[in-house]
N, CA, C and O atoms as a GROMACS GRO file, in nm:
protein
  428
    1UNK      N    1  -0.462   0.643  -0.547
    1UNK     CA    2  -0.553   0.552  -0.614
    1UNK      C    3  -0.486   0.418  -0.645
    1UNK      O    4  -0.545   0.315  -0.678
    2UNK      N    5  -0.346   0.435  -0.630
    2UNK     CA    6  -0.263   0.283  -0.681
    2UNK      C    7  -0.280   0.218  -0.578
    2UNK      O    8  -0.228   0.108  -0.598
    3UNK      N    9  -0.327   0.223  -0.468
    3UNK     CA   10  -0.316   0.152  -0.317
    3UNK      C   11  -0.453   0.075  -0.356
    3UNK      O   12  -0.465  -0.043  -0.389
    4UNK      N   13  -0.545   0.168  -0.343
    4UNK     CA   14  -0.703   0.069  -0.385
    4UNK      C   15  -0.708   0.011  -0.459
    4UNK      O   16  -0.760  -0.100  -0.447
    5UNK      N   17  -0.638   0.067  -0.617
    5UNK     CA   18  -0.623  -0.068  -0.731
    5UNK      C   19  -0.592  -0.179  -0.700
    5UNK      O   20  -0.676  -0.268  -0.711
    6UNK      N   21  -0.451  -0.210  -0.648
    6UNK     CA   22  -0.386  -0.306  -0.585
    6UNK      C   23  -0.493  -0.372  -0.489
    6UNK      O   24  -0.528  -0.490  -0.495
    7UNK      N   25  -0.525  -0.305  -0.428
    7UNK     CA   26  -0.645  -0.373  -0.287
    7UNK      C   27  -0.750  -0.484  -0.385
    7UNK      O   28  -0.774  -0.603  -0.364
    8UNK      N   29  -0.786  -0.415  -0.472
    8UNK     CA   30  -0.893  -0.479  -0.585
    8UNK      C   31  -0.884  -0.619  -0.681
    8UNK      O   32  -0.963  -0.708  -0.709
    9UNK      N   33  -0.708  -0.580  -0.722
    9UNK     CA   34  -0.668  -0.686  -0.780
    9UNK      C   35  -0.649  -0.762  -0.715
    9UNK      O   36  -0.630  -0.856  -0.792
   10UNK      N   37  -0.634  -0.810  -0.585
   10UNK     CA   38  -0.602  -0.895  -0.532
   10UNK      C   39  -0.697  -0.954  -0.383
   10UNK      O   40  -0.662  -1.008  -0.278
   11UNK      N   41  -0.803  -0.921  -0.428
   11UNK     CA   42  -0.937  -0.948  -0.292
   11UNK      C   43  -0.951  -1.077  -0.310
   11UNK      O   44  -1.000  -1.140  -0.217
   12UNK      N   45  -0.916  -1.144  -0.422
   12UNK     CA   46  -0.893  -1.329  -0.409
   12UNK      C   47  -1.091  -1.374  -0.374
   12UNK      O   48  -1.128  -1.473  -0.310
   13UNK      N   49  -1.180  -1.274  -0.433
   13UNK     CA   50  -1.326  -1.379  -0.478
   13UNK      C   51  -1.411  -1.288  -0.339
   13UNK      O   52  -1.530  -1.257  -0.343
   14UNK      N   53  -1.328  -1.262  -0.234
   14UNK     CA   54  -1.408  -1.233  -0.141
   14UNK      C   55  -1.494  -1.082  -0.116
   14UNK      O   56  -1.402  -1.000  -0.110
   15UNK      N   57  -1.590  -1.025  -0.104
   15UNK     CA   58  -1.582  -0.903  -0.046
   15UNK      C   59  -1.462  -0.803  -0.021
   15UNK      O   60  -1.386  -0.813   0.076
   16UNK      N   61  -1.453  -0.722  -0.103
   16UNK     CA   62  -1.303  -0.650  -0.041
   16UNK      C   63  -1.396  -0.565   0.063
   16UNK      O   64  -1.515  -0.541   0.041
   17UNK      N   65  -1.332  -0.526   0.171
   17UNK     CA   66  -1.319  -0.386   0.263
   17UNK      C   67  -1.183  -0.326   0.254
   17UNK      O   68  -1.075  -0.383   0.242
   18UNK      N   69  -1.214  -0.186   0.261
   18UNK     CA   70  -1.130  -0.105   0.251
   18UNK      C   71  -1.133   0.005   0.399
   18UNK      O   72  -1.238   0.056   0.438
   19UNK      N   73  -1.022   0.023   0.455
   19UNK     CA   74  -1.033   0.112   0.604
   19UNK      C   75  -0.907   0.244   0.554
   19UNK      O   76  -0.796   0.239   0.501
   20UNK      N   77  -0.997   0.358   0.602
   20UNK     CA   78  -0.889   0.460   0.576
   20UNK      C   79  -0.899   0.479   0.750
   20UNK      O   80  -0.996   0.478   0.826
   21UNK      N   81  -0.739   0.500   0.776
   21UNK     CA   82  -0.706   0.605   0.938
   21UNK      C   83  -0.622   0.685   0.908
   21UNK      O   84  -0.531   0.675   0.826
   22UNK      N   85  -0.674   0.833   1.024
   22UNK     CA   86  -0.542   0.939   0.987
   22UNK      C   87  -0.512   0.915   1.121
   22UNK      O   88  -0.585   0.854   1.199
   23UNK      N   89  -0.396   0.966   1.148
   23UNK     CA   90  -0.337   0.961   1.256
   23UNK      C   91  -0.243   1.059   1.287
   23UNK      O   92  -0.123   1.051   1.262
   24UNK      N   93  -0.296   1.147   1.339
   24UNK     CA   94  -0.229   1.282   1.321
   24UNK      C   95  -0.137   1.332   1.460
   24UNK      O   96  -0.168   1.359   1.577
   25UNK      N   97   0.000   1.329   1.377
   25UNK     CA   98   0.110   1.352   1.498
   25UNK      C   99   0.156   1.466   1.491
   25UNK      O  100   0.127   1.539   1.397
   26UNK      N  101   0.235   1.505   1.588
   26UNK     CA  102   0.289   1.661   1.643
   26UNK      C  103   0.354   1.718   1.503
   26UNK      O  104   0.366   1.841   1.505
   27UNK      N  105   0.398   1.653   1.382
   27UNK     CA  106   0.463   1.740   1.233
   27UNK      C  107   0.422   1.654   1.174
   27UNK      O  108   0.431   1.704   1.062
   28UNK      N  109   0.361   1.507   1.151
   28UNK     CA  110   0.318   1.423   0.995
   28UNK      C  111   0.225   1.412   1.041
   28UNK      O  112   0.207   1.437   1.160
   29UNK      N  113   0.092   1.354   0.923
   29UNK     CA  114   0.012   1.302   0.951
   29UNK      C  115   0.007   1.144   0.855
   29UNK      O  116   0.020   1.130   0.733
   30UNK      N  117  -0.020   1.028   0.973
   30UNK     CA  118   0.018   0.950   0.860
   30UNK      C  119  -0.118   0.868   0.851
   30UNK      O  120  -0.190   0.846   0.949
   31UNK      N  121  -0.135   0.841   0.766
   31UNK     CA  122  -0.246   0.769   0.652
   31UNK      C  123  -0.254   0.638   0.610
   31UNK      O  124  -0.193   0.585   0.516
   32UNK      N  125  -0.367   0.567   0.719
   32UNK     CA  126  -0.329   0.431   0.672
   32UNK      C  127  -0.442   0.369   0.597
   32UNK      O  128  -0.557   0.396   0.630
   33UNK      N  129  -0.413   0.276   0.486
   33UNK     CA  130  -0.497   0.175   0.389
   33UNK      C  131  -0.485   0.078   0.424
   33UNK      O  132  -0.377   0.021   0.412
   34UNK      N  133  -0.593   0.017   0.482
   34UNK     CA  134  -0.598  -0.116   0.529
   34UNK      C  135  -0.738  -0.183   0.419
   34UNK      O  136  -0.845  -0.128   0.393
   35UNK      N  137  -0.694  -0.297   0.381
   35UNK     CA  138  -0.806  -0.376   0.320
   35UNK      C  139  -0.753  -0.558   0.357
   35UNK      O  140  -0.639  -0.599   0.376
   36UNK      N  141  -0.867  -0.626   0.356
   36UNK     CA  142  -0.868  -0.772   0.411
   36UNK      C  143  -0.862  -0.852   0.316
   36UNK      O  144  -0.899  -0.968   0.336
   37UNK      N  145  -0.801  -0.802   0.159
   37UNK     CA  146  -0.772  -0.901   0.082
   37UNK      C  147  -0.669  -0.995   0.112
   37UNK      O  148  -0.621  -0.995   0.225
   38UNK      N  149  -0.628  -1.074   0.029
   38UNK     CA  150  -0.535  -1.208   0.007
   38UNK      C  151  -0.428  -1.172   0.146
   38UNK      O  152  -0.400  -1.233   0.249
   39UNK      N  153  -0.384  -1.031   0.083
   39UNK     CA  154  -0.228  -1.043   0.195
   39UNK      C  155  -0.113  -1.108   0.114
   39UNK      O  156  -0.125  -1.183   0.017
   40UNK      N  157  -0.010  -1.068   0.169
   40UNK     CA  158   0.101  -1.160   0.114
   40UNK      C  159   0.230  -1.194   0.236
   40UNK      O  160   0.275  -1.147   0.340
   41UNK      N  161   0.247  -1.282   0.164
   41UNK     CA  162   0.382  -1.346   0.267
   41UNK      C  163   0.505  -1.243   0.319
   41UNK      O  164   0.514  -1.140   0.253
   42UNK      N  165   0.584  -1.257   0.411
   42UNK     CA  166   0.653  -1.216   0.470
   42UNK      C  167   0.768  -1.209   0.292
   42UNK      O  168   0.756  -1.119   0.209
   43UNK      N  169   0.799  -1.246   0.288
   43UNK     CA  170   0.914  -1.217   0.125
   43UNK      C  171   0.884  -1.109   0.038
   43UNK      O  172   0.948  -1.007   0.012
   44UNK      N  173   0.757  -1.158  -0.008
   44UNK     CA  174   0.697  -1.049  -0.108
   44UNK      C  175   0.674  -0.918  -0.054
   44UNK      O  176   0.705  -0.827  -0.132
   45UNK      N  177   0.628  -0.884   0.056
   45UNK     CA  178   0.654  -0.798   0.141
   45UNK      C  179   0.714  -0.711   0.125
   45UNK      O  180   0.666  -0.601   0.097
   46UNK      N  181   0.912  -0.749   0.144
   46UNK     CA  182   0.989  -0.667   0.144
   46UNK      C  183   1.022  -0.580   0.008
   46UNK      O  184   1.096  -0.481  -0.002
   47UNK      N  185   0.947  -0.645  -0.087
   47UNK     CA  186   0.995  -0.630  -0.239
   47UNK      C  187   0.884  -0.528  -0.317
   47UNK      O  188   0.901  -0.473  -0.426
   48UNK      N  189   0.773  -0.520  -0.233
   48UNK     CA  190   0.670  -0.399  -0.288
   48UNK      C  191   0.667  -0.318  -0.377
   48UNK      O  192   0.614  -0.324  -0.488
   49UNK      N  193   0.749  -0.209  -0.309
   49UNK     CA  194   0.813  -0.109  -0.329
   49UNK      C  195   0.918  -0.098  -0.429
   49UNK      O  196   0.957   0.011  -0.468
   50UNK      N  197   0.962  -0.202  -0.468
   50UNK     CA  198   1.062  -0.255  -0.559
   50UNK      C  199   1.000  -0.219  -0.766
   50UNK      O  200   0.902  -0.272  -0.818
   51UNK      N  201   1.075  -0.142  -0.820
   51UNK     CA  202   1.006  -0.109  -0.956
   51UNK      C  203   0.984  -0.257  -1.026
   51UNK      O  204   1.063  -0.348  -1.000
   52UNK      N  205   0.907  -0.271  -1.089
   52UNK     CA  206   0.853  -0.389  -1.184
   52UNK      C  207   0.774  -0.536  -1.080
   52UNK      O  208   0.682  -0.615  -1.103
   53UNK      N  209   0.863  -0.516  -0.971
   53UNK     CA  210   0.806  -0.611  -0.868
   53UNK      C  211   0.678  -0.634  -0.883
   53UNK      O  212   0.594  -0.544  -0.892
   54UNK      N  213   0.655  -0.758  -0.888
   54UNK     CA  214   0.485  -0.805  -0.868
   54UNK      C  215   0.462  -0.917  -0.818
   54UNK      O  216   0.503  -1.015  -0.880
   55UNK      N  217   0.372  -0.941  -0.659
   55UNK     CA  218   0.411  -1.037  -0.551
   55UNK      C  219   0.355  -1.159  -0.610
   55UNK      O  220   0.414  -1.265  -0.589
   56UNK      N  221   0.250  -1.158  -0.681
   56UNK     CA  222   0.200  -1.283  -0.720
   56UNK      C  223   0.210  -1.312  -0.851
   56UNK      O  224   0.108  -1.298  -0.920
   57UNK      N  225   0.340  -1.360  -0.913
   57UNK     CA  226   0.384  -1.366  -1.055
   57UNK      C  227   0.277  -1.525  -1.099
   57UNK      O  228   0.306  -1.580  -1.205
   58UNK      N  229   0.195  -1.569  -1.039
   58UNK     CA  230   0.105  -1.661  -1.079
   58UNK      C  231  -0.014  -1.617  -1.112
   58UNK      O  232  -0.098  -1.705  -1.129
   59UNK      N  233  -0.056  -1.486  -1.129
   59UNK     CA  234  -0.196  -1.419  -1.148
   59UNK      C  235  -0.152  -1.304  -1.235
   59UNK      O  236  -0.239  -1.240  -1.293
   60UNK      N  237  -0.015  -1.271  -1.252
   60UNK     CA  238   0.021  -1.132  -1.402
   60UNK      C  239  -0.063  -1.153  -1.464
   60UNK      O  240  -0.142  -1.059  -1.455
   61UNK      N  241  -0.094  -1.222  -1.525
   61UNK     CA  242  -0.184  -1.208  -1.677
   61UNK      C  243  -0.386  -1.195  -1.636
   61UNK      O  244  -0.472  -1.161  -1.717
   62UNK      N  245  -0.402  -1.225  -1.526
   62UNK     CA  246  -0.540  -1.182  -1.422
   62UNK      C  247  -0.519  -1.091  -1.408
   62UNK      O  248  -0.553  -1.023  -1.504
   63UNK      N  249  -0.459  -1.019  -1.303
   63UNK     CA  250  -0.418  -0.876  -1.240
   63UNK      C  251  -0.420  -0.776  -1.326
   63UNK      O  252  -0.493  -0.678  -1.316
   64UNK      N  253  -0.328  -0.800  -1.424
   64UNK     CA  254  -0.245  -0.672  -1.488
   64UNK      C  255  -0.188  -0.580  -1.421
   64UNK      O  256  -0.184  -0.572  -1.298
   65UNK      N  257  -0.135  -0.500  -1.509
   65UNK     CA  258  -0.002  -0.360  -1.437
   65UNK      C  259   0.125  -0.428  -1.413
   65UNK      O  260   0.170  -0.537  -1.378
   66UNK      N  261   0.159  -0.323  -1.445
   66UNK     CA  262   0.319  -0.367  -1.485
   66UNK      C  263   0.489  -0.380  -1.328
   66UNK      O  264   0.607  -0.415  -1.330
   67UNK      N  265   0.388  -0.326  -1.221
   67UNK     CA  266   0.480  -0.372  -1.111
   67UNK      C  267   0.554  -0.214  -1.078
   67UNK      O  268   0.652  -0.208  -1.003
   68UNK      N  269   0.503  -0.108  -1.132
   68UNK     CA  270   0.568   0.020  -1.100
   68UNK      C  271   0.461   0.107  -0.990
   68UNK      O  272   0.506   0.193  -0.916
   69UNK      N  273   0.372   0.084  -0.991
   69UNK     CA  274   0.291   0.129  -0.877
   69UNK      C  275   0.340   0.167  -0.746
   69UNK      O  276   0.372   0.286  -0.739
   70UNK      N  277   0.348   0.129  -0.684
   70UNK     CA  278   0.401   0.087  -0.552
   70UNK      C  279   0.543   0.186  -0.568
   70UNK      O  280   0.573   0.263  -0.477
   71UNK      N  281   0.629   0.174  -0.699
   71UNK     CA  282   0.742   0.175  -0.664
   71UNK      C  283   0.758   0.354  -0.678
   71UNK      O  284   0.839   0.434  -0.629
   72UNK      N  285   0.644   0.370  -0.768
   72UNK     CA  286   0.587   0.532  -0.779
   72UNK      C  287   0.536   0.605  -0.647
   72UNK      O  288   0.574   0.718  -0.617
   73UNK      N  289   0.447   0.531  -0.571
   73UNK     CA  290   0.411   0.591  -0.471
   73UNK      C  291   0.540   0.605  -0.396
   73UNK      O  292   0.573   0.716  -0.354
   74UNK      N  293   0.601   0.520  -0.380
   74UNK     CA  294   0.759   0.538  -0.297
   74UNK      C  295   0.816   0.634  -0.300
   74UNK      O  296   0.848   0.702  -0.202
   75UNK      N  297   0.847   0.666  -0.459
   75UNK     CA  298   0.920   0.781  -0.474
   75UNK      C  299   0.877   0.906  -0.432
   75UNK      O  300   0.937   0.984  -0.357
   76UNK      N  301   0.679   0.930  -0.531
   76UNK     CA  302   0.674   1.044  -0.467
   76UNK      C  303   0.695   1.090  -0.330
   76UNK      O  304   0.747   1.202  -0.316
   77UNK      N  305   0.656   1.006  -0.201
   77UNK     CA  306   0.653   1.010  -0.067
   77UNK      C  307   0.801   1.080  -0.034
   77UNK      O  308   0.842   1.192  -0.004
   78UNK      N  309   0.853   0.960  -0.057
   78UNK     CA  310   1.004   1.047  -0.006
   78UNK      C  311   1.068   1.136  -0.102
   78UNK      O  312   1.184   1.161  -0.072
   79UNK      N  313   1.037   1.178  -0.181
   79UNK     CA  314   1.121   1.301  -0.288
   79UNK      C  315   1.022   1.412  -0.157
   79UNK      O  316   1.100   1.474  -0.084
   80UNK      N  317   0.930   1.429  -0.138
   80UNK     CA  318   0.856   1.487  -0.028
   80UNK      C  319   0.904   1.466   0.147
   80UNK      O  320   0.836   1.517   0.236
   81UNK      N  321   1.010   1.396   0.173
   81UNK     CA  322   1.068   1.363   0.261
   81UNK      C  323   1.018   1.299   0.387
   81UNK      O  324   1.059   1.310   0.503
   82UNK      N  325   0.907   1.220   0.329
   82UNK     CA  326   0.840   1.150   0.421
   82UNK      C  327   0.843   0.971   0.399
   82UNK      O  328   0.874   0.933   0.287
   83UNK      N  329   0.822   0.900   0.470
   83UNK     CA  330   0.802   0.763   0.458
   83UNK      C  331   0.662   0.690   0.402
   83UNK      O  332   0.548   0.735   0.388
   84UNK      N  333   0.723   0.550   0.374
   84UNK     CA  334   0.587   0.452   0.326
   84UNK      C  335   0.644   0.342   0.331
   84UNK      O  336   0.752   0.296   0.293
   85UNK      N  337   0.480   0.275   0.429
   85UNK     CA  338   0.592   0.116   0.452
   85UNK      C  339   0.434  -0.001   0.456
   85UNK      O  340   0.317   0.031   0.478
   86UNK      N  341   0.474  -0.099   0.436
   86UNK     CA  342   0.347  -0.159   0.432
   86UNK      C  343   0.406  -0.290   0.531
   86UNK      O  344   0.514  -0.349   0.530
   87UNK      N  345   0.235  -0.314   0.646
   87UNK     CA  346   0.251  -0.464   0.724
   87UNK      C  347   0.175  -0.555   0.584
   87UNK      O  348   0.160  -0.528   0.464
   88UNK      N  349   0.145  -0.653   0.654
   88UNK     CA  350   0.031  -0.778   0.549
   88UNK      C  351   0.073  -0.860   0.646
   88UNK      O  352   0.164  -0.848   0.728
   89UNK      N  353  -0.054  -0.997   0.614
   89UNK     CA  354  -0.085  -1.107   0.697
   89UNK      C  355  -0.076  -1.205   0.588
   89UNK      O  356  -0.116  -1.131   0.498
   90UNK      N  357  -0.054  -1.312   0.532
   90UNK     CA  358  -0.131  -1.375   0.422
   90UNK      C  359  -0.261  -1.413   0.428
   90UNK      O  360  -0.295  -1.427   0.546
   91UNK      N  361  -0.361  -1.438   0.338
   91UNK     CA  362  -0.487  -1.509   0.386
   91UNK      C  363  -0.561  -1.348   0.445
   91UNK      O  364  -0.680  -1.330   0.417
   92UNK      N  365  -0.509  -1.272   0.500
   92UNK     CA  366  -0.583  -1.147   0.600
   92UNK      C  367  -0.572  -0.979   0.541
   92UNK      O  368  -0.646  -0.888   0.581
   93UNK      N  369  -0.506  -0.970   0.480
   93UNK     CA  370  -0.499  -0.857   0.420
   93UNK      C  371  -0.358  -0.771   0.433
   93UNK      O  372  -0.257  -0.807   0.493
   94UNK      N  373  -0.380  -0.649   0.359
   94UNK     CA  374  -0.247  -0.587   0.369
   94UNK      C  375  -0.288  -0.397   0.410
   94UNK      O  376  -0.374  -0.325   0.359
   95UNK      N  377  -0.180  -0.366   0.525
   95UNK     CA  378  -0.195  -0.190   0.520
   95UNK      C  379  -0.071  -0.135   0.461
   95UNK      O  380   0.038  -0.160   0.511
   96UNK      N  381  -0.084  -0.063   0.360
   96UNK     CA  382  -0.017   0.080   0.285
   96UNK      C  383  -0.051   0.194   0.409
   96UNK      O  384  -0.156   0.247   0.445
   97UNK      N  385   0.101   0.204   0.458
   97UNK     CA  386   0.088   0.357   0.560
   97UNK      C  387   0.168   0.417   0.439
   97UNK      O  388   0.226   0.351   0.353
   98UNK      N  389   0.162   0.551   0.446
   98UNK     CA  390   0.242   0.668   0.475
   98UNK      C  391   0.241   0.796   0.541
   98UNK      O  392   0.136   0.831   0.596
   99UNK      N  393   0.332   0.863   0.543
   99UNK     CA  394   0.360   1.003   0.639
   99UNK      C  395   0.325   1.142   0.538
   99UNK      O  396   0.356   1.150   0.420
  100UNK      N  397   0.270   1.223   0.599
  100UNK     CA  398   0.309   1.372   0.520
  100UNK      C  399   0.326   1.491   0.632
  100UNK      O  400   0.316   1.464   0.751
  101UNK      N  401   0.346   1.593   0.595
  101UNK     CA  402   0.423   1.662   0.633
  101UNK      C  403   0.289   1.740   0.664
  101UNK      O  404   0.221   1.772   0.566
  102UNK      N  405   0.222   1.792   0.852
  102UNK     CA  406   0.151   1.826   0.871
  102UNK      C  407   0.103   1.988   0.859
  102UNK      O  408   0.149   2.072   0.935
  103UNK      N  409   0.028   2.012   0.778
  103UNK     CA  410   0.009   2.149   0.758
  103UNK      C  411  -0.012   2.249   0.883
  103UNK      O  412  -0.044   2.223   0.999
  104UNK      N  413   0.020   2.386   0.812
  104UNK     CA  414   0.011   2.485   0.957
  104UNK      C  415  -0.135   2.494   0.996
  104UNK      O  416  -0.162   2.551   1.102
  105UNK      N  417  -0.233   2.443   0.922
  105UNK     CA  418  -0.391   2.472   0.986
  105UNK      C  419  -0.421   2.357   1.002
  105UNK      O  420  -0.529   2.333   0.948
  106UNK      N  421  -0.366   2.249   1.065
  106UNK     CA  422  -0.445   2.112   1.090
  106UNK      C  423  -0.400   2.118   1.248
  106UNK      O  424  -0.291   2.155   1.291
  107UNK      N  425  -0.524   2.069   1.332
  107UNK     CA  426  -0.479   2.036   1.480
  107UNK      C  427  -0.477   1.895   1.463
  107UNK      O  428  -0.446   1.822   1.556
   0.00000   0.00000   0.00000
């Protein structure tokens, strides 16, 4: 649910869309969140995932949340031994993937 929040806070006036894909491989299945809000720059990017991090320190007090989101989903993922990585465009939006570990009854 921290992926869509994020998607929300930051749709910048427009229509948000939101796209779920599974993509289901030979042991993970990975899960992608795509929405066509704001996006962010190649910098902020790398720092996501980062605890307290928050890409647009010009809208904190709009937004709210405190910058641990992201850095929560991180953890749980890999304490579970799987990955999470996010593309973005600026202006175009941003996708939240991650991996899980594919169950014995899923084809």
């Amino acid at each position: 649910m921290n992926i869509v929040d994020n998607s929300l806070k930051y749709k910048q006036g427009k229509t948000l869309e939101i796209e779920f894909e599974l993509i289901v491989g030979e042991k993970d299945v990975t899960i992608a969140i795509r929405d066509n809000g704001s996006g962010m720059e190649k910098e902020a990017l790398q720092h996501i995932f980062e605890r307290f991090y928050r890409a647009e320190k010009s809208r904190n007090a709009e937004t709210g949340g405190s910058g641990l989101g992201l850095a929560i989903v991180k953890q749980i993922i890999e304490e579970h031994g799987r990955k999470v990585w996010a593309e973005s465009q600026l202006g175009e939006g941003t996708t939240i993937f991650f991996t899980l570990k594919k169950s014995n009854g899923m084809k």
